[in-house]
DOKOLRO-119270 format. One record per atom (N, C-alpha, C): residue number from 1; chain; x, y negated, z negated. Coordinates in Angstrom, 1 decimal. Example, Ala and Ser with C-alpha at 12.3 -4.5 7.8 and 13.67 -1.06 7.14 Angstrom:
# DOKOLRO-119270
[atom 1,'A',[13.2,5.7,-7.8]]
[atom 1,'A',[12.3,4.5,-7.8]]
[atom 1,'A',[13.2,3.3,-7.8]]
[atom 2,'A',[12.8,2.2,-7.1]]
[atom 2,'A',[13.7,1.1,-7.1]]
[atom 2,'A',[12.9,0.0,-7.9]]
***
This chain:
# DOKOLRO-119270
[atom 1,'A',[9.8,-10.1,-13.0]]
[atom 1,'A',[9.3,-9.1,-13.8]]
[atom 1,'A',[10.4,-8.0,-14.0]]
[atom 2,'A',[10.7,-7.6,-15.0]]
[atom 2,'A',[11.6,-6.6,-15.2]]
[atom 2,'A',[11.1,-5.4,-15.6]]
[atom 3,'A',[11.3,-4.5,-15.1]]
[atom 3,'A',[10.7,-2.9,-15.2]]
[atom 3,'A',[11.5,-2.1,-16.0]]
[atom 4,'A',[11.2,-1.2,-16.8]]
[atom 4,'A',[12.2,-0.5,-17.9]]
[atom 4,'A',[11.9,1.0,-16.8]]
[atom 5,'A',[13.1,1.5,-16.6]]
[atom 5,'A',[12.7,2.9,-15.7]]
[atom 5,'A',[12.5,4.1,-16.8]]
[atom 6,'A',[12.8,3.9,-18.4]]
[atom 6,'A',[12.3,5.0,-19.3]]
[atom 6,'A',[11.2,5.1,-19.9]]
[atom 7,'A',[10.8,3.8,-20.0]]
[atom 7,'A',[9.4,3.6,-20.3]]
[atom 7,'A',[8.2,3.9,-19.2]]
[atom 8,'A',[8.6,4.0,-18.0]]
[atom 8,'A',[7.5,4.2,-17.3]]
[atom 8,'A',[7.7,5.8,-16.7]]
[atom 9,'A',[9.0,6.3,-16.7]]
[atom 9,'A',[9.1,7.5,-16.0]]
[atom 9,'A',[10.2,6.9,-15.0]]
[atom 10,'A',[11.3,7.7,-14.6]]
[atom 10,'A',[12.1,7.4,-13.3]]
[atom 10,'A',[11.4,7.5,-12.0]]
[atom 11,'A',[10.3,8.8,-11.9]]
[atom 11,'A',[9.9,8.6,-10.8]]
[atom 11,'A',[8.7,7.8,-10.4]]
[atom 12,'A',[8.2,7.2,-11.5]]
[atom 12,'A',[7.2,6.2,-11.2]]
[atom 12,'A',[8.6,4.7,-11.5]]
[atom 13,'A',[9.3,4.4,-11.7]]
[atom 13,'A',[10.4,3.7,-11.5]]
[atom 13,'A',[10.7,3.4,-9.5]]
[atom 14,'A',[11.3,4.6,-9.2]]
[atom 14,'A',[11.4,5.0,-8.0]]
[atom 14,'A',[10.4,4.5,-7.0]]
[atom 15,'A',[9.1,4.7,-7.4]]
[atom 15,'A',[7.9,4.8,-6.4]]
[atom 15,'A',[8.1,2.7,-6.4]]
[atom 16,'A',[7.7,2.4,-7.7]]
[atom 16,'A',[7.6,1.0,-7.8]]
[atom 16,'A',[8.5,0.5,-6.9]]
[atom 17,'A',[9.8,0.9,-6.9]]
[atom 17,'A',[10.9,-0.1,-6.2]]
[atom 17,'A',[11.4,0.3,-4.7]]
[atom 18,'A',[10.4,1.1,-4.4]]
[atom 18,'A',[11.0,1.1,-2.6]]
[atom 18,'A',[10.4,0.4,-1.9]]
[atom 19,'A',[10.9,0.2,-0.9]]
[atom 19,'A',[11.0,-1.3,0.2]]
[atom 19,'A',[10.7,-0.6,1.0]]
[atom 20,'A',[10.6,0.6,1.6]]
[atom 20,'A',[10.3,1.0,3.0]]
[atom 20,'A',[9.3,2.4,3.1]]
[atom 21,'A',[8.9,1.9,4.3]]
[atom 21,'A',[7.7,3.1,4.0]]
[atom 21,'A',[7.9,4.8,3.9]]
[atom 22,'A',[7.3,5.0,3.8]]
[atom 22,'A',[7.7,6.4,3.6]]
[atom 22,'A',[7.1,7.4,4.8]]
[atom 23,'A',[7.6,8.5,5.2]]
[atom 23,'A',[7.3,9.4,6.6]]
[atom 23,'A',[7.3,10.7,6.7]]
[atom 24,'A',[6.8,11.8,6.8]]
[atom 24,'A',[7.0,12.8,6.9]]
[atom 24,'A',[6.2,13.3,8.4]]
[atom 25,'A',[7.0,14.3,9.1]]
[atom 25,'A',[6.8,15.1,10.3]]
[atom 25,'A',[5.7,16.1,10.4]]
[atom 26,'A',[4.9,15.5,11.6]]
[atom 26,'A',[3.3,16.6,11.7]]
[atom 26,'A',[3.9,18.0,11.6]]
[atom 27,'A',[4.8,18.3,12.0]]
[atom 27,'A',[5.6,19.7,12.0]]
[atom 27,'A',[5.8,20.3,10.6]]
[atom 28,'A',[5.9,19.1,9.9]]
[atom 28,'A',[6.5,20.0,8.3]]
[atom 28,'A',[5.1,20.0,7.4]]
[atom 29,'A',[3.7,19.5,7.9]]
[atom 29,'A',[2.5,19.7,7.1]]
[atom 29,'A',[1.7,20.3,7.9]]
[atom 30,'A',[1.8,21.8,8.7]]
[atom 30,'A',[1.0,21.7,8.9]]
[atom 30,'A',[0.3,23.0,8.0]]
[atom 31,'A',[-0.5,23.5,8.0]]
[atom 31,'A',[-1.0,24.6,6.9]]
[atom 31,'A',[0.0,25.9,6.5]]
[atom 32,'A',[0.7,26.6,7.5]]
[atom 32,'A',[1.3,27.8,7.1]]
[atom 32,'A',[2.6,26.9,6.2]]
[atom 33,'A',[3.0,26.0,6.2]]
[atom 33,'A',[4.6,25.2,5.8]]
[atom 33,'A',[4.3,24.8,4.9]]
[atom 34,'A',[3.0,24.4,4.7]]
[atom 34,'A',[2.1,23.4,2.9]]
[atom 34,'A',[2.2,24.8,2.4]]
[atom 35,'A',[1.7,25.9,2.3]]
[atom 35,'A',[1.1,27.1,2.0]]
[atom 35,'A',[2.6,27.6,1.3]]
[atom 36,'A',[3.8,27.3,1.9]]
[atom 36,'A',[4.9,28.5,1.5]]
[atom 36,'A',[5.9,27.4,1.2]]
[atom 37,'A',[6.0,26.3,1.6]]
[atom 37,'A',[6.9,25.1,1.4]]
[atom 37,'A',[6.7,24.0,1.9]]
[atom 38,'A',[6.1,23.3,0.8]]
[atom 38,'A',[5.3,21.5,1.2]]
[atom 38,'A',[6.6,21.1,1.3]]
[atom 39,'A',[6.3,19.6,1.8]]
[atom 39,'A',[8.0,18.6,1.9]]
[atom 39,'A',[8.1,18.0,0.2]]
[atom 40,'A',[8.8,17.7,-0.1]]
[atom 40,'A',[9.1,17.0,-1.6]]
[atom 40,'A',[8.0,15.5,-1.1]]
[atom 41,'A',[8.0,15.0,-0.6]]
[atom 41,'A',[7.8,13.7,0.0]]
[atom 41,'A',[6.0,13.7,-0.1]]
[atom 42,'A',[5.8,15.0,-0.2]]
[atom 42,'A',[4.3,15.8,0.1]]
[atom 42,'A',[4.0,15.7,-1.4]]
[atom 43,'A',[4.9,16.4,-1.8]]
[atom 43,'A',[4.8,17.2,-3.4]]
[atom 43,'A',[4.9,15.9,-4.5]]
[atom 44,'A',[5.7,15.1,-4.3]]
[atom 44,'A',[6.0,13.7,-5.1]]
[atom 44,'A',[4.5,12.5,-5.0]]
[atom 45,'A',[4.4,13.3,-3.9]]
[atom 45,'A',[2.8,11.7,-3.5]]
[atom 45,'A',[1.4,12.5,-4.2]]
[atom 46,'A',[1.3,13.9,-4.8]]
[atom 46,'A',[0.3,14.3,-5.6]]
[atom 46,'A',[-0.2,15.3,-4.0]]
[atom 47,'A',[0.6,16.0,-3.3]]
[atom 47,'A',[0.4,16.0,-2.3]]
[atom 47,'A',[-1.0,15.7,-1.2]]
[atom 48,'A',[-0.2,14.6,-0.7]]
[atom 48,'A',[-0.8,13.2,-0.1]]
[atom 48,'A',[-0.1,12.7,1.0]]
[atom 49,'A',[-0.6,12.7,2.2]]
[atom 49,'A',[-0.1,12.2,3.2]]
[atom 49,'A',[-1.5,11.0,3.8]]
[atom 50,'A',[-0.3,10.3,5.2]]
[atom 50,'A',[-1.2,9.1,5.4]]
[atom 50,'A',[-1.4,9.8,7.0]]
[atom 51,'A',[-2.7,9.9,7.5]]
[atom 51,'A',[-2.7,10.4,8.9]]
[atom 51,'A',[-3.6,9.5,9.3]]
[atom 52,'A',[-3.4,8.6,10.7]]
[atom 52,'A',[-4.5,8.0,11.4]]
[atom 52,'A',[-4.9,6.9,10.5]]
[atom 53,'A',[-4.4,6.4,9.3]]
[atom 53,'A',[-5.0,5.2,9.0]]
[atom 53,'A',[-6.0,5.5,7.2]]
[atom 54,'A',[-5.9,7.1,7.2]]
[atom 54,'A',[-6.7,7.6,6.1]]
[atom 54,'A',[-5.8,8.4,5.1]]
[atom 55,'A',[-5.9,8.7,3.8]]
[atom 55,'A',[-4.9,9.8,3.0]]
[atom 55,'A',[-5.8,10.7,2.8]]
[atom 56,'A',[-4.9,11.3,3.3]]
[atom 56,'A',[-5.8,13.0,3.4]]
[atom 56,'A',[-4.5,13.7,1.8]]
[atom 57,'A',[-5.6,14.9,1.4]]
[atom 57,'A',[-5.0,15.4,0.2]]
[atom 57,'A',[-5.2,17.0,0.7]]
[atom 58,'A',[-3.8,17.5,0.4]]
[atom 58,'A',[-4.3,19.2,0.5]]
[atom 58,'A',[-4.7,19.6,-0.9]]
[atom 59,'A',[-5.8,20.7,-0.2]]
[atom 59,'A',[-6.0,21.7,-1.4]]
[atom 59,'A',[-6.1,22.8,-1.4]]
[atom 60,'A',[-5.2,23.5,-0.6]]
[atom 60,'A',[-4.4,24.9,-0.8]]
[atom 60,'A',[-5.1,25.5,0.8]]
[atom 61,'A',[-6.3,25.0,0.9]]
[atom 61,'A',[-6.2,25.7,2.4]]
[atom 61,'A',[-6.4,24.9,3.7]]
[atom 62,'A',[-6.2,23.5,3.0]]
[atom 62,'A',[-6.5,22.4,4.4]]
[atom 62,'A',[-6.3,21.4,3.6]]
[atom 63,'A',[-6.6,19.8,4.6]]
[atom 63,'A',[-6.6,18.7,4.4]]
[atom 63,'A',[-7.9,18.2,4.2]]
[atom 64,'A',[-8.7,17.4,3.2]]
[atom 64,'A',[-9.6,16.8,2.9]]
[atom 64,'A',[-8.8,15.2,3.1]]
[atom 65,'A',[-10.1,14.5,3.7]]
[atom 65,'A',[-10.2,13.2,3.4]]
[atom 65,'A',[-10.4,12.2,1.7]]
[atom 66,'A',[-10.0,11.1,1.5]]
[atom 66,'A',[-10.1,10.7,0.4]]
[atom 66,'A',[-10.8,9.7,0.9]]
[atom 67,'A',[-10.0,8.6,1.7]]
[atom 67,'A',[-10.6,7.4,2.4]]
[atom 67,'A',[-9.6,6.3,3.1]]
[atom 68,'A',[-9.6,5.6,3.2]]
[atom 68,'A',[-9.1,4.6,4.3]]
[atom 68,'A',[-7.4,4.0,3.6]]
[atom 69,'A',[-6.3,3.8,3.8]]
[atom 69,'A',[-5.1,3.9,3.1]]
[atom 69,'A',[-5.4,2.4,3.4]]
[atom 70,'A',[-4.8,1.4,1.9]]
[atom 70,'A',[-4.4,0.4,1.8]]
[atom 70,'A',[-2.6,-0.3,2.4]]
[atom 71,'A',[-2.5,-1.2,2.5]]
[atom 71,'A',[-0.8,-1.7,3.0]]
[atom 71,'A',[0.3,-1.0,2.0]]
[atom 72,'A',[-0.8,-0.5,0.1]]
[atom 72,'A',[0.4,-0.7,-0.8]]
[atom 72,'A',[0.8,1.2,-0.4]]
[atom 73,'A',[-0.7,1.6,0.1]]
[atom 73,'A',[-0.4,3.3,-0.1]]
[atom 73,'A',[0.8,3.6,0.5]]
[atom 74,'A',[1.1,2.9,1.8]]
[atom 74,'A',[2.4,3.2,2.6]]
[atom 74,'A',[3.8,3.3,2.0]]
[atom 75,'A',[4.1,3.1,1.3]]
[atom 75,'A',[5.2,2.7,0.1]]
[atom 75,'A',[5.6,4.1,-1.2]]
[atom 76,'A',[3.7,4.4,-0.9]]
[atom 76,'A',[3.7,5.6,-2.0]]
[atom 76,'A',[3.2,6.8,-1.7]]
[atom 77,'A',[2.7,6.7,-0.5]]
[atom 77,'A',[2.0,7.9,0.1]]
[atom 77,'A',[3.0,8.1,1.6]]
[atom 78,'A',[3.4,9.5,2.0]]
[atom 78,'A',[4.0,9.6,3.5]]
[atom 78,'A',[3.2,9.0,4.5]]
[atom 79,'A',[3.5,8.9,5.8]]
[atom 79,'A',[2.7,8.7,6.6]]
[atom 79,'A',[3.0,9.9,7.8]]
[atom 80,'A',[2.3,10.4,8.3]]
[atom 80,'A',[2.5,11.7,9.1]]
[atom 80,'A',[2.8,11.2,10.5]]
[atom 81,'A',[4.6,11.4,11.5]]
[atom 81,'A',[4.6,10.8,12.5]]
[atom 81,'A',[5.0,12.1,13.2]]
[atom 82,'A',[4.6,12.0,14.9]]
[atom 82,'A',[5.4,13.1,15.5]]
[atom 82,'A',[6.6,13.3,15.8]]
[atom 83,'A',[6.9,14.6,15.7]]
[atom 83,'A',[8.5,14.7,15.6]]
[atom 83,'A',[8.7,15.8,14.8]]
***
């Protein structure tokens, strides 16, 4: 299957074609850092991270649950490691 990266957008181009999962540090989400400067990685996933197995979504004063992350969300959504 060949993918046109103008017809879909570069960054949904991008998202499609990565091979490895994606990660961001408990350290860089936690409320005062989202609040004054989320990670790109945050901001690119609709800010969306993967914690514990679930994608949680901020909305401006915390993390809400959505529901349980599939194999493909890892790819497209960060996953929150420590560090």
């Amino acid at each position: 299957m060949v993918i046109n990266p103008v017809a879909f957008g570069l960054s949904l181009f991008k998202m499609i074609m990565r091979r490895e999962k994606l990660t961001v540090k408990a350290s860089d989400v936690k409320s005062i850092k989202m609040s004054v400067n989320p990670p790109k990685e945050v901001v690119d996933a609709d800010y969306k991270v993967i914690h514990d197995g679930e994608i949680k979504c901020w909305v401006g004063i915390g993390w809400i649950t959505e529901g349980k992350a599939s194999k493909s969300d890892y790819y497209k959504i960060p996953e929150v490691v420590n560090g």
